[in-house]
C-alpha positions in Angstrom: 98.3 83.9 159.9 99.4 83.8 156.0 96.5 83.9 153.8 96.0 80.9 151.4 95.3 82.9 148.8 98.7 85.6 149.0 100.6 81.9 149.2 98.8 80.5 145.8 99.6 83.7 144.0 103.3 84.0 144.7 103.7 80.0 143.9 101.7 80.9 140.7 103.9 83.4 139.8 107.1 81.6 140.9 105.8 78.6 138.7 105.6 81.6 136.1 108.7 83.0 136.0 110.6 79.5 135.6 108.0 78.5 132.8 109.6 82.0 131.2 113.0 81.0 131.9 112.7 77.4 130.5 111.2 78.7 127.2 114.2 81.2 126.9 116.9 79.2 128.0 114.8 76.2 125.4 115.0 79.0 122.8 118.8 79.5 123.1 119.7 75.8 123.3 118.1 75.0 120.0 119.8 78.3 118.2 123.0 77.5 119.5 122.9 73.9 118.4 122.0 75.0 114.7 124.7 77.6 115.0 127.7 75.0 116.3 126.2 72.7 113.3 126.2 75.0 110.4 130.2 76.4 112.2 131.3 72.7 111.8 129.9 71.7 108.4 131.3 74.8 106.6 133.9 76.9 108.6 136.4 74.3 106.7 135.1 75.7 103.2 135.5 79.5 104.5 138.6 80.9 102.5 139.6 84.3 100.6 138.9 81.6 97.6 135.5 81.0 98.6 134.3 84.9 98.5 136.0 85.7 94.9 135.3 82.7 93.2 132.1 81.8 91.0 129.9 78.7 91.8 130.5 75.9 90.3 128.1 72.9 89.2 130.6 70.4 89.1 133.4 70.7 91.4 131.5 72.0 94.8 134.9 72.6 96.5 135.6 75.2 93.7 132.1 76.9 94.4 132.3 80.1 95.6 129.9 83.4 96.5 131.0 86.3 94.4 128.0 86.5 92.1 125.6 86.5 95.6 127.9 88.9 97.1 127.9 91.6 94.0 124.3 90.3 93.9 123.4 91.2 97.2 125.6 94.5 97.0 123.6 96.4 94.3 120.2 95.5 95.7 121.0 96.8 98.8 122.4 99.9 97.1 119.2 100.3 94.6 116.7 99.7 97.3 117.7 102.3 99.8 117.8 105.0 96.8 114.5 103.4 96.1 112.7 103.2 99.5 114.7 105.4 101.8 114.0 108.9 100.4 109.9 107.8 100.3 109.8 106.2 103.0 111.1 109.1 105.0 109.6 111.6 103.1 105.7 110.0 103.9 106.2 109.4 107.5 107.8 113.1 107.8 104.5 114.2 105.9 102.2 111.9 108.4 103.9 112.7 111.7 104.5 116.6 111.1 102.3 117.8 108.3 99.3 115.7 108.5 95.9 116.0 110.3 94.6 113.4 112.8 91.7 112.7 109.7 90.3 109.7 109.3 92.3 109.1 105.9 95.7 109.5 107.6 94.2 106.9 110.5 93.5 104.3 107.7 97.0 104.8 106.3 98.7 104.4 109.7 96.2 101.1 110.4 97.3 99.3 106.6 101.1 100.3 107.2 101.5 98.2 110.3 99.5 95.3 108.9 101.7 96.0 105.6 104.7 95.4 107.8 103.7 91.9 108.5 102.5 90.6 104.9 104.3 87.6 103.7 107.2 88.0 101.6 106.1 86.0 99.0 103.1 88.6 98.3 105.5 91.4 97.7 107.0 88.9 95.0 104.0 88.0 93.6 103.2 92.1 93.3 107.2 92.8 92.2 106.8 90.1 89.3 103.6 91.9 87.8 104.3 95.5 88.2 108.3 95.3 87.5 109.2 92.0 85.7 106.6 91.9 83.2 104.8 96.0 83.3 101.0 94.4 83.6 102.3 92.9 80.4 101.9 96.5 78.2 104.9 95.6 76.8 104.4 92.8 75.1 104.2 92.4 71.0 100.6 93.3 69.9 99.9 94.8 73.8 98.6 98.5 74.6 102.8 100.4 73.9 102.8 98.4 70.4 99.0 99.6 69.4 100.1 103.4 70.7 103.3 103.6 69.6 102.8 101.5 66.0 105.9 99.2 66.5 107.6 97.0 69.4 109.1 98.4 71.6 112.2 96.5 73.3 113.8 98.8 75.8 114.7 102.6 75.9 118.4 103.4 74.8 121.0 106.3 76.2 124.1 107.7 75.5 127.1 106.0 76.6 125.7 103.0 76.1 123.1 102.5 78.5 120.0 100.4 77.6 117.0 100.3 79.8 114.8 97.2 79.0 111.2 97.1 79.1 109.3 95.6 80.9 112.3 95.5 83.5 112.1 91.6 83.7 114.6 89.7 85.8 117.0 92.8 86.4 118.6 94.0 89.4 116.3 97.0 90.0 112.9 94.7 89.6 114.5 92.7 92.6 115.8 95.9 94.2 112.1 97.9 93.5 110.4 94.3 94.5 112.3 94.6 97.9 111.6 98.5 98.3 108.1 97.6 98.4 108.3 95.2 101.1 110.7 97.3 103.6 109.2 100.7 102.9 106.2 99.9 105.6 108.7 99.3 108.4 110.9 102.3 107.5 107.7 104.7 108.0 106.6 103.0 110.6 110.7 103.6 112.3 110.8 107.0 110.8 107.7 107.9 112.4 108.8 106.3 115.7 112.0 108.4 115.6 110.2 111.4 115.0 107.7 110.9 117.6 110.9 110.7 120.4 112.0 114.1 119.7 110.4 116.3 122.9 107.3 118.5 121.2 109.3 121.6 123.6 112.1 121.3 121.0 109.0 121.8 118.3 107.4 124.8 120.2 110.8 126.6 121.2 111.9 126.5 117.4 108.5 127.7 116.7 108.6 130.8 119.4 111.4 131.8 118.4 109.9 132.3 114.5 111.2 130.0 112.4 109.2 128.4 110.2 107.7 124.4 110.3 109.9 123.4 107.7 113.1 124.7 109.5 111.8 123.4 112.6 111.9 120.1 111.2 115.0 120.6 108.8 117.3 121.9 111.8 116.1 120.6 115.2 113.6 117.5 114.3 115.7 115.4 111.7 119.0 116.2 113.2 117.8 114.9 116.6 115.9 111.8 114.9 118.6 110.9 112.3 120.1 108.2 114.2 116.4 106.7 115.0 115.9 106.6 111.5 119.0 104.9 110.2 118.8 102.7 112.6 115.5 102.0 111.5 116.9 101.6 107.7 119.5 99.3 108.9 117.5 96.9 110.4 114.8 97.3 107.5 117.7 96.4 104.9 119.1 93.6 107.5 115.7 91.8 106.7 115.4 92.5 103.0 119.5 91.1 102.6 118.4 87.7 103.6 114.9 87.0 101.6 114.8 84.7 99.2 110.6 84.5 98.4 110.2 87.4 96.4 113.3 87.0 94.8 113.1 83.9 93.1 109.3 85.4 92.5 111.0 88.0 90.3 113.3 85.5 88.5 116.8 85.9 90.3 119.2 83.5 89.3 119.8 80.3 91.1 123.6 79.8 89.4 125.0 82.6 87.5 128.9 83.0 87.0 128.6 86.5 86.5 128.3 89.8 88.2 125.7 92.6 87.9 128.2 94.8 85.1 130.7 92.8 85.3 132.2 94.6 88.1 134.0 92.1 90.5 136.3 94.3 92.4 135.9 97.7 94.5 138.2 99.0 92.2 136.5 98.2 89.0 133.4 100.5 90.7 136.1 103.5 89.8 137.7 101.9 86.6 135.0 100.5 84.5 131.7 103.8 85.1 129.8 101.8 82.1 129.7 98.4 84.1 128.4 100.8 87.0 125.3 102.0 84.7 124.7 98.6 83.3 124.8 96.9 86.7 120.8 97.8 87.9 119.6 96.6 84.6 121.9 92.8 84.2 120.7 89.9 85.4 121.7 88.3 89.0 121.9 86.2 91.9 122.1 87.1 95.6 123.2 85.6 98.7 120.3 83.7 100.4 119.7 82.0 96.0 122.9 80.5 96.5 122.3 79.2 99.3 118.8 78.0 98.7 120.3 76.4 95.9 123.0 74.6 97.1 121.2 73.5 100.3 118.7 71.3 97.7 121.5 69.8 96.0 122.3 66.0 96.7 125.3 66.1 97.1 126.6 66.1 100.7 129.7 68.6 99.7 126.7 71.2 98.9 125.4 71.0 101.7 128.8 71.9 103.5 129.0 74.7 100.9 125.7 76.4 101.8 126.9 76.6 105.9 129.5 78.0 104.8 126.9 80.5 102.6 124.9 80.8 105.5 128.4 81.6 108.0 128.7 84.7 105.7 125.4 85.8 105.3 125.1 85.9 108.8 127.7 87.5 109.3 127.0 90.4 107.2 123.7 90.5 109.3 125.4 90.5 111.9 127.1 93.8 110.8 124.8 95.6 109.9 122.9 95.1 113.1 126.0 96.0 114.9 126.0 98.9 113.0 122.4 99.9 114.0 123.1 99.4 117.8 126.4 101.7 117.6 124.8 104.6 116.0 121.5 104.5 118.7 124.2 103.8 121.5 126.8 106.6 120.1 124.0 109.1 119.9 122.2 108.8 123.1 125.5 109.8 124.8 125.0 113.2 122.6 121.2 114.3 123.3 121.1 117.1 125.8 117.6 116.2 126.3 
């Protein structure tokens, strides 16, 4: 005799499993109808044109992303100088050095609830510290009482003039956006780190080499592609906000590049626009297409998909890129 009871459990968890399936199949259909939509409105404006053109306020056909894309480039660039070398450097110091106290447990408890503060805080915080310096800067603040006289900026040789405060620079957007992925690059670091076996740790250890070339030569080198994957992902989420950075002043439309560098080329021909790039103003990718999205005009609107279409797609390759290197180097461990 079946018991009632066994019966009312299976259909329970029957009834379960297709709930699960409808709200994943649910999730799907609604992703791939935005998708098909945002293909149709602007794979007709994708063109070689399109990526090495300037926008354009008046003719949207002749819009293009160049400005977002050079944009996009040296943020990217500036905030992994920025966060990557702390970022690695605390969660190597918290995973190998430090002891289970009760500090380092309140550090590990506010990075993961850092990891999931809004983006628009992080703007807020980028706009205060970076884009106006608490506001020491300014004429008759605390610099001009110590120093006896404004001060504008710091100048170099060759050139090179470092404004202060930062205000709406490249590298107050790119430190802005260090701040907000450097929690979830500990947090991967540490992650990584943790997967290394501790035998790898105590055989290095036996065999009398020291902590540090433990971790140097056996830790890092088996944790490396953990942690770039981790960076990679970390730096696929900070490519596509747009909160913090219109918090720190980026430009909506701006027919210009960081430097004036438009071409790979000019990164090797023109070393001045190189130094003057973190410190010009800019736009990125996800501005643009905030802006054009909240334009009325419907040929806007067909322009931003087509914005969208690429910015995907460079998430798309960087994520791709994060899934070869874990896939390539699991076929390497020995372990």
């Amino acid at each position: 005799m079946t018991n009632p009871l066994l019966g009312g459990a299976k259909r329970r968890g029957v009834w379960f499993e297709y709930a699960c399936l409808l709200a994943t199949w649910s999730a799907l259909f609604f992703l791939a109808v935005l998708l098909l939509v945002i293909l149709w409105q602007g794979t007709s404006h994708l063109s070689w044109e399109f990526l090495t053109s300037f926008d354009d306020r008046i003719t949207p056909e002749k819009a293009g992303m160049l400005a977002g894309l050079w944009g996009s480039f040296w943020l990217m660039i500036l905030t992994i100088l920025f966060a990557v070398p702390v970022g690695v450097g605390a969660a190597i110091y918290l995973e190998e050095y430090s002891a289970d106290s009760r500090l380092a447990r309140i550090i590990q408890v506010n990075l993961s609830n850092l990891a999931g503060v809004p983006s628009i805080v992080y703007g807020i915080l980028g706009l205060t510290v970076f884009v106006r310096t608490f506001g020491i800067f300014s004429k008759g603040a605390l610099v001009e009482r110590l120093v006896g006289h404004h001060v504008e900026g710091l100048y170099f040789a060759f050139g090179l003039h470092i404004p202060l405060p930062l205000k709406t620079t490249v590298i107050s957007g790119a430190l802005t956006l260090s701040l907000l992925v450097l929690p979830v690059i500990i947090v991967a670091t540490q992650e990584a780190l943790r997967s290394v076996p501790p035998s790898i740790r105590h055989a290095s250890l036996a065999l009398g080499a020291t902590r540090w070339q433990t971790i140097w030569r056996q830790v890092l080198p088996a944790s490396l592609p953990g942690i770039i994957t981790g960076i990679i992902l970390s730096l696929s989420r900070a490519i596509g906000e747009t909160a913090p950075l219109i918090m720190v002043g980026a430009a909506t439309f701006l027919r210009a590049t960081p430097g004036d560098i438009e071409t790979p080329a000019q990164m090797l021909t023109n070393p001045q626009g190189v130094m003057n790039a973190p410190f010009d103003e800019y736009t990125a990718m996800p501005i643009m297409v905030y802006n054009w999205a909240k334009q009325a005009q419907r040929a806007y609107q067909d322009i931003a998909s087509a914005g969208i279409i690429v910015l995907v797609v460079v998430l798309l390759a960087m994520n791709g890129l994060a899934i070869f290197i874990r896939n390539r180097s699991q076929q390497h461990l020995r372990w």
